[in-house]
N, C-alpha and C positions, 0 to 999 in steps of 0.2 A: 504494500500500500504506500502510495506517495504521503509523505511527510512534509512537502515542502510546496504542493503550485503553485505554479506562477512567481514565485518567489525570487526576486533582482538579485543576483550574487555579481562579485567580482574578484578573482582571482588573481594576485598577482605571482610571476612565474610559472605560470599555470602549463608550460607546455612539457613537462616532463616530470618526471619524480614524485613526491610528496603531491607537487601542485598540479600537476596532472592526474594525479591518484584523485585527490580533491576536486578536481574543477568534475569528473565523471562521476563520482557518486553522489555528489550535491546533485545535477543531471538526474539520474537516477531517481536523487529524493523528488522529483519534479520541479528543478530549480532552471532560470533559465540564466545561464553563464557565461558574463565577459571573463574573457581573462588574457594576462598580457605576456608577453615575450621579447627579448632582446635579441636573440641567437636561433636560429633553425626553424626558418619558417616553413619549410615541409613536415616536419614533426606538429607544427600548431594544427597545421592544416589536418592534419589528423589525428589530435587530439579532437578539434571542432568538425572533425565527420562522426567522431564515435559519439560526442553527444548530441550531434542532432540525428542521430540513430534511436537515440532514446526519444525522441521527437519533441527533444528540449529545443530554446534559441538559444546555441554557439556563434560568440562575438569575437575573437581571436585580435590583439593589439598592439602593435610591436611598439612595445614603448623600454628606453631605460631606467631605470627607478634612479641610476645615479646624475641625472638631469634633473634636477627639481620641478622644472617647468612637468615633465614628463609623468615625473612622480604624482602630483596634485591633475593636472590633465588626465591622466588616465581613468582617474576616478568621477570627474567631470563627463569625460566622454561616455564611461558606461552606463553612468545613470542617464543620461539622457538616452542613449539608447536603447536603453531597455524599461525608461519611461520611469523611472524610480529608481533607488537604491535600498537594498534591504539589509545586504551583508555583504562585507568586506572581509577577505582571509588573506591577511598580508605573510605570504610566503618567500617570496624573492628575498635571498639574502646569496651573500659572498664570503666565501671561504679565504683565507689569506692565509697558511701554516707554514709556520718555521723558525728557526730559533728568535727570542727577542731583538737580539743584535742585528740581524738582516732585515727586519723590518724599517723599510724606507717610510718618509713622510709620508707619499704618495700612496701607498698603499695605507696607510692607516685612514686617509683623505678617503677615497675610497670604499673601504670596506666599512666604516664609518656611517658614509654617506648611501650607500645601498642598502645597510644594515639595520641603521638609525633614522638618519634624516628624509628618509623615503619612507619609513614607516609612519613616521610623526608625520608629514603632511598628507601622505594616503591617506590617517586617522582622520586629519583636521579637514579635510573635503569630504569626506564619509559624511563625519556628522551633520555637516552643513546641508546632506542630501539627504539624512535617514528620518523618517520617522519616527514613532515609539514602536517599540519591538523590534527594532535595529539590531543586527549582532557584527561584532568585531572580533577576531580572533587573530591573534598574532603567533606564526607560528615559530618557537625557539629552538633551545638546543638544551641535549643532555647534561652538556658542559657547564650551564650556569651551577649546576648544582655540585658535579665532581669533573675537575679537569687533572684526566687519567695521567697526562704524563708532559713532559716538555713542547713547547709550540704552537700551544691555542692560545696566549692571549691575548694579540687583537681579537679573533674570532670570539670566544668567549664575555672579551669586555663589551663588545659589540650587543652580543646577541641580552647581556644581562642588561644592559639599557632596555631592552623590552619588557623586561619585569616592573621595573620604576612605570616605561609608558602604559602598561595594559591597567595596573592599578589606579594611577592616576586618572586614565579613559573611565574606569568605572566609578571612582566618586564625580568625575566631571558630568558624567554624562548620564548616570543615574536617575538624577530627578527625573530626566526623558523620557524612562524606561528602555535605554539601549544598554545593553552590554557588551562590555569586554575581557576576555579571556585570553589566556596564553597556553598553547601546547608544547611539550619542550620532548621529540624525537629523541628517540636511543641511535644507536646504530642502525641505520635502514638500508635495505640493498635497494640503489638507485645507479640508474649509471657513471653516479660520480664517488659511489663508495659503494661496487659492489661486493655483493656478499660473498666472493669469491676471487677477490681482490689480494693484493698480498699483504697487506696489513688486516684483513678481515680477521682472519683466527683470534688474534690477540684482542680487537674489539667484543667481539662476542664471547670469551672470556671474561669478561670485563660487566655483563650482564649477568644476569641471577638464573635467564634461564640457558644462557650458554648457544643465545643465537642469534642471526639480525634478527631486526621486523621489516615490515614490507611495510610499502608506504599505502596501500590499502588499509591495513591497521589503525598508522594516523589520522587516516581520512576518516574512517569510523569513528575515532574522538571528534575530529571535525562536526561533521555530521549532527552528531547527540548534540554539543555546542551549539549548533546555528538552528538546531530541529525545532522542535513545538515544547519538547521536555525541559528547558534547560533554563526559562525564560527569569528561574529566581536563583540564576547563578551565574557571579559575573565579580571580579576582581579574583579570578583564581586560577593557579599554575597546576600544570596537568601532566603528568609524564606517559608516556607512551615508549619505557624504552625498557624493556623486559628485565627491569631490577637495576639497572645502569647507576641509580642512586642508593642503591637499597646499604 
């Protein structure tokens, strides 16, 4: 049974991994879904045939989140597109690892500004379009809770600025009845950390139950988040990463 119709999402990163996992079962829930891309516009394009198989409306956007113009426009564009906004699940983030010392300016600019400054104005154009029953979902990292070993932490400092933003979003934006939430992924096999990768094994050691997840999984937390269930829960961090923090 759909959960969701008609329901305005927008997805940012949405053309592979986690955010493709997400932007197809929102779909599913009967949602109909913008979402954006920077890189590999043949893969979008076939993210946005598999959801309008579900005979959802697939919006596909090639925007960079490290544009600010881009970042705040995107979410401009989907709502008018799609004639409203209802939910925003800012997924698009950058990875940057390696020891502290190699970390140039540039990259901390950067990863920073995709990670941070792209979700804060994605947020701050959301709400300017959402009504009450709005849902926001930012999704994080394992790492803000345990960072396993040397070389996350730009990535780590990056992504724990999301925890400050989503709580914040939720007393901000409260009175409205919008919420926001943070999901914070374990180890996922995606094509940029597969599960059969050469540093996989030690990852999933590294978990409680000794394996990745799949970014279908996340998307299930997604899901329940932005569903009809969820709607008195909202300034709260959520793991998804099979004991990663345990």
């Amino acid at each position: 049974m759909s959960t969701m119709n008609g329901t305005a999402v927008l997805v940012t990163g949405g053309s592979r991994g986690i955010g493709a996992a997400t932007a197809l079962r929102l779909a599913r829930e009967g949602a109909d879904v913008a979402f954006t891309y920077v890189h590999g516009e043949e893969r979008a394009k076939e993210v946005a045939a598999r959801i309008e198989a579900t005979g959802r409306k697939a919006l596909p956007l090639r925007a960079d989140a490290a544009d600010p113009g881009d970042a705040a426009g995107a979410v401009e564009w989907a709502a008018d597109a799609l004639g409203r906004l209802d939910v925003l699940v800012n997924n698009v983030g950058l990875g940057v690892l390696g020891p502290l010392e190699s970390l140039t300016l540039a990259d901390v600019d950067r990863v920073l500004a995709v990670n941070v400054r792209a979700a804060f104005l994605a947020a701050q154009a959301a709400a300017a379009r959402m009504d009450r029953g709005g849902r926001i979902v930012m999704i994080g990292t394992c790492m803000t809770a345990r960072v396993p070993g040397p070389g996350g932490t730009l990535y780590a400092t990056s992504k724990s600025a999301l925890i400050g933003l989503t709580k914040s979003l939720a007393r901000e934006l409260g009175g409205r009845g919008i919420t926001a939430n943070i999901v914070h992924p374990g180890p996922t096999d995606t094509d940029m950390n597969p599960a059969d990768g050469p540093y996989a094994r030690g990852q999933a050691d590294m978990t409680a139950l000794g394996r990745f997840g799949t970014a279908e999984e996340v998307a299930s937390m997604v899901a329940f988040l932005t569903g009809p269930g969820a709607e008195y829960v909202t300034g709260a961090e959520f793991s998804v990463d099979g004991g990663h923090a345990a």
